[in-house]
Each structure stands twice: as structure tokens, then as C-alpha cells.
N, C-alpha and C positions, 0 to 999 in steps of 0.2 A: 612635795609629791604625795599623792594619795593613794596608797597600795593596796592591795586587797590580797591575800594570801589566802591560798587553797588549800586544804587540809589540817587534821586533827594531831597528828602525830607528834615523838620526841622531834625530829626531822623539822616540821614545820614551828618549833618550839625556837628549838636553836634559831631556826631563821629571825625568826620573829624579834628575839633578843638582837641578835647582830643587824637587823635590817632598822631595826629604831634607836641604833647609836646612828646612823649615818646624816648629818648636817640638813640632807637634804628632805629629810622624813618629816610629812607634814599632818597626814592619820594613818595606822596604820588596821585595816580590817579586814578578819579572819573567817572565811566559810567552810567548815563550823566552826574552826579554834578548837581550844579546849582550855580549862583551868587556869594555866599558867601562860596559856598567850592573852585570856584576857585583862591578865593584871598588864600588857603591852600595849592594848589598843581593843577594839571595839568585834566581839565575835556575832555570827549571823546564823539561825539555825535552817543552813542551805548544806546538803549535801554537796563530796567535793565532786562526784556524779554527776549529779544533774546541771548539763551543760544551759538549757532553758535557765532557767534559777539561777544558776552563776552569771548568765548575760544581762538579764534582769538587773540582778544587784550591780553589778558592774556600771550600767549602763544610771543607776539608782543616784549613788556613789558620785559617778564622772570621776570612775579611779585611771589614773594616769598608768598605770602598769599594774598588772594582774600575775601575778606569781603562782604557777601550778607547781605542789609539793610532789604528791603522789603520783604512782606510776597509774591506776586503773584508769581516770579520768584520762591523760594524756594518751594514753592507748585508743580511747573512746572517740577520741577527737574534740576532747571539750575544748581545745587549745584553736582549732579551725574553726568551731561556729564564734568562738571571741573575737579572732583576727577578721572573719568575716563583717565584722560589726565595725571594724575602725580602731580594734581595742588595742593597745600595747603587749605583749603576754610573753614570759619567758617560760620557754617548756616548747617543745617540739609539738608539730602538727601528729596525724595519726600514722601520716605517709613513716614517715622518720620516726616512730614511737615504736614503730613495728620489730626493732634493734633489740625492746626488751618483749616485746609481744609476743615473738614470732621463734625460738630460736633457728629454726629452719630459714625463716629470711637472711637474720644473722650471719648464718654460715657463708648462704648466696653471698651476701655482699660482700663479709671479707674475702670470699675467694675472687670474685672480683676486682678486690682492690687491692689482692696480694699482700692481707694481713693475716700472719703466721697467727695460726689455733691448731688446737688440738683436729687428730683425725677423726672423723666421722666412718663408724663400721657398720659392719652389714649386720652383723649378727652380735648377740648379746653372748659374749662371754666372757669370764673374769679373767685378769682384772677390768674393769670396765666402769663409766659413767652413764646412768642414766637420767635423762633430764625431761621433765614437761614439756613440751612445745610454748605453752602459755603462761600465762602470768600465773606463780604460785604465791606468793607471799615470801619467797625465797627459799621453801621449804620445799622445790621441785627440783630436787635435785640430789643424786644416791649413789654414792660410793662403791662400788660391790670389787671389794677387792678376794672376795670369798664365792663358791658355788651358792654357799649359805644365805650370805649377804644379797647375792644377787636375786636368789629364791623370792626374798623377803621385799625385794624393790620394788619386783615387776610389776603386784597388783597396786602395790602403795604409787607408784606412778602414774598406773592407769587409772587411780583414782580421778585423779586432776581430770580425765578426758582429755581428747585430741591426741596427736602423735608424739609419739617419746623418739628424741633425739638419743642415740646411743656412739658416745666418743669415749676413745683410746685416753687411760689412766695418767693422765702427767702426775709428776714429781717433782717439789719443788716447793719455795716462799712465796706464798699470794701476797698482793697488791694491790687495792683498790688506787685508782687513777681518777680523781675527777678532773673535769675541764670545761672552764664556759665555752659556747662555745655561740656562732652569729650566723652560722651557714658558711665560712670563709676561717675567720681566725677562731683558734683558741688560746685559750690563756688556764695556764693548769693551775690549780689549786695543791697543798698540802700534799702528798700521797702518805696515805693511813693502812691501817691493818684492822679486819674485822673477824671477830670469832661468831662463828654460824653455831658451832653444835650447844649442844643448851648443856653437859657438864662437863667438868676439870680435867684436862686429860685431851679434848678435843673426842670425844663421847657421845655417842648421846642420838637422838633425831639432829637434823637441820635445824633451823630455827629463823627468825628473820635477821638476828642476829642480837649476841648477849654481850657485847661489849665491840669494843674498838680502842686504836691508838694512834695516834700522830703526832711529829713524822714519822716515817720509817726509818731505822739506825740503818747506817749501810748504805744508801739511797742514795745516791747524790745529785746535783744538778745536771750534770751531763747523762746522765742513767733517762733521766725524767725528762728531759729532750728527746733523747733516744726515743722512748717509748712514743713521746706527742709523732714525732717522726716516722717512724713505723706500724700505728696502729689508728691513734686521732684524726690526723688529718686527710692518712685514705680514706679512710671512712667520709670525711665532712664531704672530698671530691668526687667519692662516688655516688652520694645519696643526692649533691647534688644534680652531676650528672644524669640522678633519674628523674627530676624536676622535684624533690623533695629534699629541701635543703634541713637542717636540722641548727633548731635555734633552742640551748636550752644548756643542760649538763650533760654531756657523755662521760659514761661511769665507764671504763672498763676493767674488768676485774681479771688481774693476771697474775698469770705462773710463772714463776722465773727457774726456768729449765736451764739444766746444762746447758742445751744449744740456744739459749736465748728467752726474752718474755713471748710470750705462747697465749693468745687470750681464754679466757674462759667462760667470760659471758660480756654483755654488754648492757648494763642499765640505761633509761632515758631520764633520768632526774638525779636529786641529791640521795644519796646512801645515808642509811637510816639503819646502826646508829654511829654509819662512820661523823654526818656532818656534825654531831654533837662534839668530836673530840675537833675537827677542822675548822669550822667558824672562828672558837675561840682566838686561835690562831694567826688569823688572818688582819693585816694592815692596812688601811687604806677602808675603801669606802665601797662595799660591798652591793649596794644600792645600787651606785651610779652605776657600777659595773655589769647587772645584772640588767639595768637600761640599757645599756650601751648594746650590749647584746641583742635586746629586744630591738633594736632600734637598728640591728645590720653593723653596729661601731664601734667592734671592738680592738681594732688598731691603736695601738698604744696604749691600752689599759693597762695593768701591772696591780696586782694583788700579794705585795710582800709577804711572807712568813714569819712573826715575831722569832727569836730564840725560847729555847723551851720546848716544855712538849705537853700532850694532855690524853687523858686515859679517860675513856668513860667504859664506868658498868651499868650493865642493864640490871633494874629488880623486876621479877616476872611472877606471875601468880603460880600459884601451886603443881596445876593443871596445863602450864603450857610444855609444849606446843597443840595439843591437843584439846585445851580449852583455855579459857582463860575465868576472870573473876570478874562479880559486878557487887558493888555497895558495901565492900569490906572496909571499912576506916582504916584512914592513913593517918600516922602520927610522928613526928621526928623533920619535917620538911623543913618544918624553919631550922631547926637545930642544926643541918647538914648546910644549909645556905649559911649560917651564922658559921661554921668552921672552913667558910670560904669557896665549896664547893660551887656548881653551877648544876641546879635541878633542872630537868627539864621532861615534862610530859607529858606521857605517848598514852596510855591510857588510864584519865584518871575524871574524872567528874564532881558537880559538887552535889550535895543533898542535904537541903535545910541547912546551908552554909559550912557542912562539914565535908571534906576531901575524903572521898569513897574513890574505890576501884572503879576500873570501866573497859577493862581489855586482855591481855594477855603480858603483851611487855606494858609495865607500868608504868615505870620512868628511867629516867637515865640521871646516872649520877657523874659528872665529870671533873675530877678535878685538875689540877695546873702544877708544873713545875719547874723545875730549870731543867732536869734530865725525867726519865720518864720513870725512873726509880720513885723521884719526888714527885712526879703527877698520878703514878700509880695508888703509893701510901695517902695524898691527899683525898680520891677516888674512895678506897675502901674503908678510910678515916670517917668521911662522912655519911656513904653507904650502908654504914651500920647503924646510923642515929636513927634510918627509916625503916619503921614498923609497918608492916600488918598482916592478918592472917594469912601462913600459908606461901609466905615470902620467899624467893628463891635467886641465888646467884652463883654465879661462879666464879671460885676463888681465885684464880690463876691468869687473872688477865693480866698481857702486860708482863707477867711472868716471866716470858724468855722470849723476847722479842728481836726482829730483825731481817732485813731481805729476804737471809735465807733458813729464815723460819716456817717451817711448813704450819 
């Protein structure tokens, strides 16, 4: 099978690794890639944007399935002018993208499909959440559990532009939930935990996020039913009901309240950097499955979970969230692969053959264990082999983990 994978990121890294163990991977090519997806397979300097450019290549190719990484493109609609063409593509149309586009849609639907979330209020006052309506980078979204705090959100909110969503403060262990998903069935993946704030403590700005773990201790099979039950699958019946069926990953990211999980947003792709700790994970043949999907057929799929667990940390440039870095030499990569780890990255570039910076989150460092104690110490074991100027993490992932971990 000849795949073409969309995006630059840790996200699209991971992929890229687990999408070319699969029997049935025959090239696999990346617009744009980056560094470490091209030691996997063949990168093309097409933005994941520009929908023209991606069909082209596509069409260049006669790639058999087309994998959209990131959320902007799929919000865009790059996913309709592909399928317009004849093409295979896993990743939701614009219609059904709108889930993480829109979060005003969001709410529409789940109220229509009678999936519990948080309330939406009239007026802003603490405790309270403030959210972007639109795509942030993850970073649209503010806590104000303070006068203070809320002081400080309102303009940081309306930075983003368009209208700010304002919901009632849950309390509670988040849970990201991915699940493939074909317009009809889903098939859940791993459920992880991802830390957004950029330091130790849970502190700090938003972020798109500085680490992750999977699974979740406490979690159990029947919980993660529950939730496919109460939140997944309305959703698939109502989006299709609106003739916009959703073929791709539904993320949702929830709160496990006293009275029950409670959503809190809803992604349209793989979570980034939950999929770096989930892939590894995963049994079975990851490919076929993401075909399958594309292809309307995912009945009887089944994606096991090894035993074990895996912790990744993010290393971030100095300046993030607020900037990031370009052309700072990286040094320690191979060192941190070499004590077993799994690198993967999200911005990083070459220059005259030397691995320089090239973003904000750099890489992801993930390692493996039997418990998450040992995939944690793996993680910051070879996290620390990587250098360079200005380098920043947080120490604490992993740390106290758990359902009812907030």
C-alpha cells in the first residue's frame, strides 16, 4: 500500500513509525515530514494546507490512502477536495471537522445527541472557563478560577478572534479518549492522559501540550465502553444524521466528575502528544485499520493493547509557548535512542546535515515499561541525553497519575 501522510509533527512521527511496521506498507510519503519521518520513508516540500498541492501529489504518487495528521488542514476541508478526487483519506470531511473547529457547533451537537458536557453560561464569572470558539493550538483555553485570573483571560482569549465559548468549572481526572472511527463503528484506542500546562505543578500557560501517558491506571474496560456509549457514538449518529458522517479519530477530551465523564472538548484527529505514548502500545496492524476506516469497514477490526505502559516528555524551546526556536543544534538523539527510548519529532530540521531546532515543542521523548513507574524513569533517563540551547521540560510527568487525577 502506498501512503502519503500529512503533517510535520511529533504526532505525525509516531505515525509514521507504527504505520511502516504494518506487513502491508509498501512506501510510505510524508507532506512535509520532517527529520525523523524521513529516515521512514520519502518527505515532499508540500504544505499540510494546501489542499491543490496535496491532490496533486496524491494523484502524482497513486497513493492508495492519504492520512491527514493535523487539525488546520481538516478543518479546511483538504479531506473533501481528496475524496472528491477518488482518493482514500482517513480524517473527517470540513462538515464533521467542525467538532474541533467550531466549539459552538460542538455544544449544538452534543446537545442534540444528549451527550453530557459542561454548562455553557451567559456571563463570565469565576469560577469559569474560557475557550476560543476556533482552532488555538490548544492553547485557547483559561481556567479562571480567580477575579484575577479571569481579568487576565479575557483579552488573552480575544486574542484568537471570533467568539469565546464561556462554561461552568468541572472538577475532576481528564481523559483523553481516541477512537477510529468510519461514520458508523468505532474502535477505541488506549485512553492516555496529557499535561497542557507548560510547568511542574500543573502551572503555567496552556500549552499544546508537555507530556502524556498511557493507559490510564483506574480505567477499565467497561469505564471505556461506557464512555464509547455515552459520548462516541452519539456523536457518529448525529453528525451523521446531518449528512456529515465523520471518518477519521474522534478525540474526546473528558472530565470524570462525581456525576459521571462530562466532555470537554472534542478533537478531530490523533492528539499530539497523547499519540506518541498510544501507538507504541498498540497490536495488531494499524494500517489496515486506518483503511478500513477510510474505506466505511470497520466492523470487526480490533486494535489490542500490549501490557505495559508508556510516558512521553515533551523538550520545548525556551520561549514556548509564546515562541519557539530555529537553528539551535541538537545533540544527544542517538544517545537517548541508544538507551531504548523512542524519539520523535515535532520541530526539528536539518542544516548542512546537522539537526537544528525548528518550532516550539521540539521532540518527544517516550519511553516503555511494564508499569508506568518504569516507562516514566525510561522517558526522563533518555530525556536528559538531549541537548540544546535554552531546553525546557517538566519534571513531573507521570508523577501521580490516574482516572482521578486532575
Amino acid at each position: 500500500m502506498r501512503v502519503l501522510l500529512v503533517g510535520s509533527g511529533g504526532r505525525e512521527h509516531a505515525l509514521a513509525w507504527k504505520l511502516t511496521q504494518s506487513p502491508t506498507m509498501g512506501e510510505l510519503h510524508a507532506a512535509p515530514g520532517n527529520p525523523g519521518i524521513a529516515r521512514l520513508g520519502q518527505c515532499h516540500p508540500v504544505r499540510a494546507e494546501d489542499g491543490e498541492g496535496l491532490l496533486d501529489l496524491a494523484v502524482d504518487l497513486s497513493a492508495d490512502l492519504v492520512v491527514i495528521g493535523p487539525e488546520a488542514p481538516l478543518v479546511a476541508g483538504v479531506g473533501d477536495e481528496l475524496r472528491h478526487a477518488g482518493i482514500s483519506v482517513f480524517g473527517p470531511g470540513h462538515g464533521a471537522a467542525r467538532l474541533e473547529g467550531s466549539k459552538s457547533f460542538a455544544k449544538d451537537v452534543m446537545l442534540a445527541a444528549g451527550v453530557p458536557t459542561a454548562r455553557t453560561l451567559a456571563v463570565a464569572r469565576p469560577p469559569c472557563v474560557l475557550k476560543a470558539d476556533g482552532l488555538a493550538a490548544g492553547k485557547g483555553v483559561f481556567v479562571c478560577r480567580s477575579q484575577s485570573e479571569l481579568d487576565a483571560a479575557l483579552p488573552a482569549a480575544a486574542s484568537f478572534g471570533g467568539r469565546l465559548v464561556i462554561e461552568e468549572l468541572l472538577e475532576g481526572g481528564e481523559v483523553s479518549l481516541l477512537a477510529l472511527a468510519d461514520g458508523r463503528e468505532v474502535v477505541a484506542l488506549p485512553p492516555a492522559q496529557d499535561y497542557k500546562r507548560l510547568e511542574d505543578g500543573d502551572r503555567g500557560p496552556n500549552t499544546g501540550g508537555m507530556g502524556s501517558l498511557s493507559p490510564v491506571p483506574d480505567l477499565d474496560p467497561n469505564a471505556v465502553e461506557e464512555m464509547l456509549e455515552t459520548v462516541h457514538r452519539p456523536v457518529l449518529a448525529e453528525l451523521a444524521a446531518r449528512d456529515t458522517p465523520f471518518v477519521g479519530v474522534l478525540f474526546a477530551g473528558l472530565m470524570l466528575t462525581a456525576e459521571g465523564p462530562r466532555v470537554l472538548e472534542f478533537n478531530c484527529r490523533f492528539g499530539d502528544p497523547e499519540t506518541q505514548s498510544i501507538v507504541p502500545l498498540l497490536e495488531g496492524d494499524l494500517l489496515a485499520a486506518l483503511a478500513a476506516a477510510a474505506a466505511g469497514e470497520l466492523a470487526g477490526v480490533e486494535l489490542p493493547a500490549a501490557s505495559g505502559a508508556a510516558v512521553t516528555v515533551v523538550l520545548a524551546a525556551e520561549e514556548y509557548p509564546a515562541d519557539g526556536d530555529a537553528g539551535t543544534p541538537i545533540a544527544g538523539v542517538d544517545e537517548a535512542e541508544a538507551a531504548g527510548a523512542l524519539v520523535f519529532h515535532s520541530g526539528t530540521a536539518l542544516r548542512d546535515g546537522r539537526l537544528v531546532t525548528n518550532g516550539g515543542r521540539v521532540l518527544g521523548v517516550t519511553g516503555l515499561g511494564e508499569t508506568l513507574a518504569e516507562a516514566r524513569e525510561a522517558a526522563y533517563d533518555a530525556a536528559r541525553q538531549i541537548r540544546f540551547r535554552g531546553a525546557r521540560m517538566r519534571t513531573d510527568i507521570a508523577r501521580k497519575a490516574g482516572a482521578l487525577h486532575g
